[in-house]
FISEFI-559188 format. One record per residue (C-alpha): residue in one letter; z, x, y; chain; residue number from 1. Coordinates in steps of 0.25 Angstrom, whole numbers, plus 5000, padded with zeros to 4 digits. Layout:
<pts>
  residu    c3    c1    c2  chaine  num
       A     Z     X     Y       A  NUM
...
</pts>
This chain:
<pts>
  residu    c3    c1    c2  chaine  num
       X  5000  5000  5000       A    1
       X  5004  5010  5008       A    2
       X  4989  5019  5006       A    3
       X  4982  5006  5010       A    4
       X  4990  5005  5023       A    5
       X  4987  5019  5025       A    6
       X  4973  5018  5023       A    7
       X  4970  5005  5032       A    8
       X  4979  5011  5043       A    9
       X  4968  5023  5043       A   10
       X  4957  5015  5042       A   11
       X  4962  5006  5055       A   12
       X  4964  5020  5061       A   13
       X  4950  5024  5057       A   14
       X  4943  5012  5064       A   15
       X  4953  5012  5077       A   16
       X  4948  5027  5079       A   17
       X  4933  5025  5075       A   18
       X  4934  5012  5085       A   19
       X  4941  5021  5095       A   20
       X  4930  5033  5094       A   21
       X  4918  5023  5095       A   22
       X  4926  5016  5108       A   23
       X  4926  5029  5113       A   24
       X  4912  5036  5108       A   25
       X  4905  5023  5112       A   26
       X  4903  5025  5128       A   27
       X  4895  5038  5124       A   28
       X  4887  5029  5113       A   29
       X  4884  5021  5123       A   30
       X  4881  5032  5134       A   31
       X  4872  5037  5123       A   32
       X  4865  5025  5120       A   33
       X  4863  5022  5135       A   34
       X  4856  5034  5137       A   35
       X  4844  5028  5128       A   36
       X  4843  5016  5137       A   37
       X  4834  5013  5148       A   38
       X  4840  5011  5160       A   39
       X  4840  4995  5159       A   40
       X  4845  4993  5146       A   41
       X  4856  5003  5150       A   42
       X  4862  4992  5158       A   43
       X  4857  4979  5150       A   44
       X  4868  4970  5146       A   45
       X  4871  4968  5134       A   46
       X  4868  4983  5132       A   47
       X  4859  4987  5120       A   48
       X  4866  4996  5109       A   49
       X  4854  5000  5102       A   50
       X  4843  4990  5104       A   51
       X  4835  4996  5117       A   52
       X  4826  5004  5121       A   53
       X  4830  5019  5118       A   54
       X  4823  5030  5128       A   55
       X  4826  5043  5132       A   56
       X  4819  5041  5145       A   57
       X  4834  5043  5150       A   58
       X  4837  5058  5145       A   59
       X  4824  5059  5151       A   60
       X  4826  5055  5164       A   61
       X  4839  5063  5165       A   62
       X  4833  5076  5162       A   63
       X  4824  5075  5171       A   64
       X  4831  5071  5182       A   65
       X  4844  5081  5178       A   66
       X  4844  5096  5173       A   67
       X  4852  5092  5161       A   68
       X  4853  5107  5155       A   69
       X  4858  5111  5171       A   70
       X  4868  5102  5169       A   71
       X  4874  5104  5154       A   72
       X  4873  5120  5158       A   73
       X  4883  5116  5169       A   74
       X  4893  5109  5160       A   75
       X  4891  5119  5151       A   76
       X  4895  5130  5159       A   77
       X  4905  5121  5168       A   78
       X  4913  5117  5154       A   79
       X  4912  5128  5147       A   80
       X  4916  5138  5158       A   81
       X  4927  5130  5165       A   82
       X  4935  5128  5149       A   83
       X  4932  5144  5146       A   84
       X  4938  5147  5161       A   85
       X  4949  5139  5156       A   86
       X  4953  5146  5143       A   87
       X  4953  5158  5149       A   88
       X  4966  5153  5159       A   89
       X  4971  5144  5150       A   90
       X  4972  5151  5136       A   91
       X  4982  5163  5144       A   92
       X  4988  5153  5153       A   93
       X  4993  5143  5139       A   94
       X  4997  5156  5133       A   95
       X  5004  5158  5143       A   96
       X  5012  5145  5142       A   97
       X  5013  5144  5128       A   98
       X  5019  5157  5125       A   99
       X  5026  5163  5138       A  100
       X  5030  5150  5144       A  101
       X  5038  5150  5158       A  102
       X  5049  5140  5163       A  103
       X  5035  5133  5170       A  104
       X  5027  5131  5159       A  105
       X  5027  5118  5155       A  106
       X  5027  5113  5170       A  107
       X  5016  5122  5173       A  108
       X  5006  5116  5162       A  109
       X  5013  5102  5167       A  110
       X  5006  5107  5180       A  111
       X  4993  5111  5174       A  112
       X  4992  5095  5168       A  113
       X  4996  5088  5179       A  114
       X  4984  5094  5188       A  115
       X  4975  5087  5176       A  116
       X  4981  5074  5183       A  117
       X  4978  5078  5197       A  118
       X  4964  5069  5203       A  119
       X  4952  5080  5202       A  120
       X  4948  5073  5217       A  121
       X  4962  5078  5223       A  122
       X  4956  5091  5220       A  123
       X  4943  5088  5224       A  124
       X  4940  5093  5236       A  125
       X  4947  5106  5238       A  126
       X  4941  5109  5225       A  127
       X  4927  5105  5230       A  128
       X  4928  5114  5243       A  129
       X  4934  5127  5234       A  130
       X  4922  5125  5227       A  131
       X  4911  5124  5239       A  132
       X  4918  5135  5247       A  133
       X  4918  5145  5236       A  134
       X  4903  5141  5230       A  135
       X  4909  5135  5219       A  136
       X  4903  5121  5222       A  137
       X  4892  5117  5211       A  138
       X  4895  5130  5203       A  139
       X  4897  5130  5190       A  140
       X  4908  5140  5193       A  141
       X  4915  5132  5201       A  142
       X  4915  5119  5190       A  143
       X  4921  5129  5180       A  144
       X  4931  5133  5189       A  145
       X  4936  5119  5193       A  146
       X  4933  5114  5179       A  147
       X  4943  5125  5173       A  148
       X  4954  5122  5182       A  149
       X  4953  5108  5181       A  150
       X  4956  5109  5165       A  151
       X  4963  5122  5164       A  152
       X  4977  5114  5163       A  153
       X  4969  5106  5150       A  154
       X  4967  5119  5144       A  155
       X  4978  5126  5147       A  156
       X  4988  5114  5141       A  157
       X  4979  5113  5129       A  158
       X  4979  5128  5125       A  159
       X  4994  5127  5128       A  160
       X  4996  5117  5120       A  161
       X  4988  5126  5108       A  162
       X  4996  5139  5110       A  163
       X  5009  5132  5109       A  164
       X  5006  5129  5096       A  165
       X  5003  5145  5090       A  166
       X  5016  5152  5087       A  167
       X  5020  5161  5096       A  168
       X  5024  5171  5086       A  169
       X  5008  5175  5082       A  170
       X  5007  5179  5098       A  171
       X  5021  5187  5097       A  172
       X  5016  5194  5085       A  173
       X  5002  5198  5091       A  174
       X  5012  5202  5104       A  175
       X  5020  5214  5095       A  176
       X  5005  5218  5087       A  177
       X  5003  5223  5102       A  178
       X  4993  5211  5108       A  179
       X  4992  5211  5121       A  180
       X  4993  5197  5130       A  181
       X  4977  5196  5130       A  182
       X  4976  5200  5116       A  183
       X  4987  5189  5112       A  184
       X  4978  5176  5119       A  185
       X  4966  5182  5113       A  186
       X  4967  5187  5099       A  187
       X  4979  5179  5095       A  188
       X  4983  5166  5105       A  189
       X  4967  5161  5105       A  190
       X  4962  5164  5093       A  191
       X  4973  5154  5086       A  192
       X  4973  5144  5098       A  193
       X  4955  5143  5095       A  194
       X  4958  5127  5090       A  195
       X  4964  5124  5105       A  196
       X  4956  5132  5113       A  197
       X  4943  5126  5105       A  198
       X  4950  5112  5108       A  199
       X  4952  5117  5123       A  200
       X  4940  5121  5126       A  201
       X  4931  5110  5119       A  202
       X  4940  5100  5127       A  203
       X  4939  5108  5140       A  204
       X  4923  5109  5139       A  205
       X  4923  5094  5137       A  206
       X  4932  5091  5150       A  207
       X  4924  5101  5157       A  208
       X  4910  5094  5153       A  209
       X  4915  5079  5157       A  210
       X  4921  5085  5171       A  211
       X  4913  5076  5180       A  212
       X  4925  5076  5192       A  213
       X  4922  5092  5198       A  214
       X  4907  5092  5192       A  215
       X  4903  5080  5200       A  216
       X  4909  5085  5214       A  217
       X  4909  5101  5214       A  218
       X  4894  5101  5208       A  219
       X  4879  5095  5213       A  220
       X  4870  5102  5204       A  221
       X  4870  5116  5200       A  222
       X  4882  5115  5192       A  223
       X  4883  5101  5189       A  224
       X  4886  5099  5175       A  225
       X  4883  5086  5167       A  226
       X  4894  5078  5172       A  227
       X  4885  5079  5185       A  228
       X  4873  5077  5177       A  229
       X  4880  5062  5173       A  230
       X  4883  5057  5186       A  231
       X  4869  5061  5191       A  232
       X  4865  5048  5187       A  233
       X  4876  5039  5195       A  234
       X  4867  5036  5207       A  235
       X  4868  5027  5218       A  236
       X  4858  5019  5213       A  237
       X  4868  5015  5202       A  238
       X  4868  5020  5187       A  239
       X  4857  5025  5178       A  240
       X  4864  5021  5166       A  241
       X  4855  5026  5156       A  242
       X  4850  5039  5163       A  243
       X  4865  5042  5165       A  244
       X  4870  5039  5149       A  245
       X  4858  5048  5147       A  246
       X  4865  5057  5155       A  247
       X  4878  5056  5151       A  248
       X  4872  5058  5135       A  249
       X  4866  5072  5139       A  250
       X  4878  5075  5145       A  251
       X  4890  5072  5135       A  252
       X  4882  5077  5122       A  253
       X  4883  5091  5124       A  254
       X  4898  5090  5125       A  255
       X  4898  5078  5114       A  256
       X  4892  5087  5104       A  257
       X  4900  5098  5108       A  258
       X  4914  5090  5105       A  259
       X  4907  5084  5090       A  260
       X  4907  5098  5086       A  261
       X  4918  5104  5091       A  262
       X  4925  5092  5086       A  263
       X  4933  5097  5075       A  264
       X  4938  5110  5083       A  265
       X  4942  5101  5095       A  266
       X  4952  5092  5086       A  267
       X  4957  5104  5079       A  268
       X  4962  5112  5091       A  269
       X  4966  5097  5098       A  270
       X  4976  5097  5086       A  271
       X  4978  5112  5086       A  272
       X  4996  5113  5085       A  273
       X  4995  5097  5081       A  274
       X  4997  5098  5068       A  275
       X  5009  5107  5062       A  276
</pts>
């Protein structure tokens, strides 16, 4: 009796999460399927799932009107670039507080979460005239610069949270072979942290990607990335709903592809120290 009360209660669990995963993949489906449409049947009502016209006249029209590649190279090198800069502050910077912790460092990385919760716009324009006074404004420079201060307290609380759970006893023992301070992070501290610096920098990539907040307003052409690219075709004229799920397609598969196969590396360091 028991067994069977086991078995349904994990297939009503099964059904809730793939009800749950479809709720949530099926604003993509629909941007997908959208993209397929003419610009009428985009806004008929009722909507057509399946039975209409399918063109590519949309993909068409957006790379001829838009260098896509310009673009992806931008997000590429904005993403990619700000969660690198990133690490390279944040991996000595979690040591730091994971293994030599001060009276200060729990309110410090307090600190570091609460600017997450201060409005980007407050910033917003002191940012924005930093930027035009040093030549930074539409640089990819200055994106990555902005971009890895606006997520270095995410990293630096996520490795953190990934040291705290490797024994300090390894790196005490790597101190009396004679490694020194750089040769402790490298050699020994990151090599056994690879699941959660994996985790971080696949999560940071992906938050750096979608940033549309600072892209949109320190950019206008040279170093817009795709987020830019999106909102292209919000016009005064109104929406071109089919042109900009085209859009929207080209723009998320790169980082959709990029997260199905990383997938299984993602959810092993997510629950990196979860499980004793």
């Amino acid at each position: 009796m028991a067994r069977e009360a086991t078995k349904g209660r994990k297939a009503v669990l099964t059904v809730v999460a793939w009800g749950i995963g479809l709720l949530i993949f099926f604003p993509i489906l629909w941007t997908v399927i959208t993209s397929f449409k003419t610009e009428a049947e985009a806004i008929a009502s009722p909507p057509a799932f399946v039975d209409f016209h399918w063109t590519l006249e949309n993909y068409t029209t957006v790379n001829q009107r838009s260098d896509y590649l310009l673009h992806f190279w931008n997000s590429v090198v904005i993403s990619i670039g700000s969660t690198l800069a990133g690490l390279v502050i944040a991996v000595p910077a979690a040591w730091s507080m994971a293994f030599v912790p001060g009276r200060r460092t729990k309110d410090l990385l307090m600190w570091m979460l609460s600017t997450k919760m201060l409005p980007a716009v407050g910033v917003l324009v002191p940012i924005y005239l930093l930027a035009r006074d040093t030549g930074l404004l539409d640089s990819r420079i200055g994106l990555v610069i902005v971009l890895t201060m606006v997520n270095l307290p995410i990293i630096v609380w996520m490795l953190y949270t990934y040291f705290k759970e490797i024994p300090g006893e390894i790196l005490e023992a790597a101190r009396m072979d004679g490694a020194t301070l750089s040769s402790e992070i490298l050699y020994v501290l990151t090599p056994m942290a690879v699941p959660g610096i994996a985790s971080t920098l696949l999560l940071n990539v992906i938050l750096a990607w979608n940033e549309s907040f600072w892209t949109l307003n320190l950019t206008a052409a040279n170093a817009a990335p795709l987020t830019a690219f999106i909102a292209s075709y919000s016009s005064p004229e109104g929406l071109f709903y089919a042109k900009l799920s085209a859009a929207s397609t080209m723009a998320i598969a790169p980082i959709m592809i990029l997260g199905w196969f990383s997938q299984k590396q993602l959810v092993r360091g997510l629950t990196f120290g979860a499980v004793k």
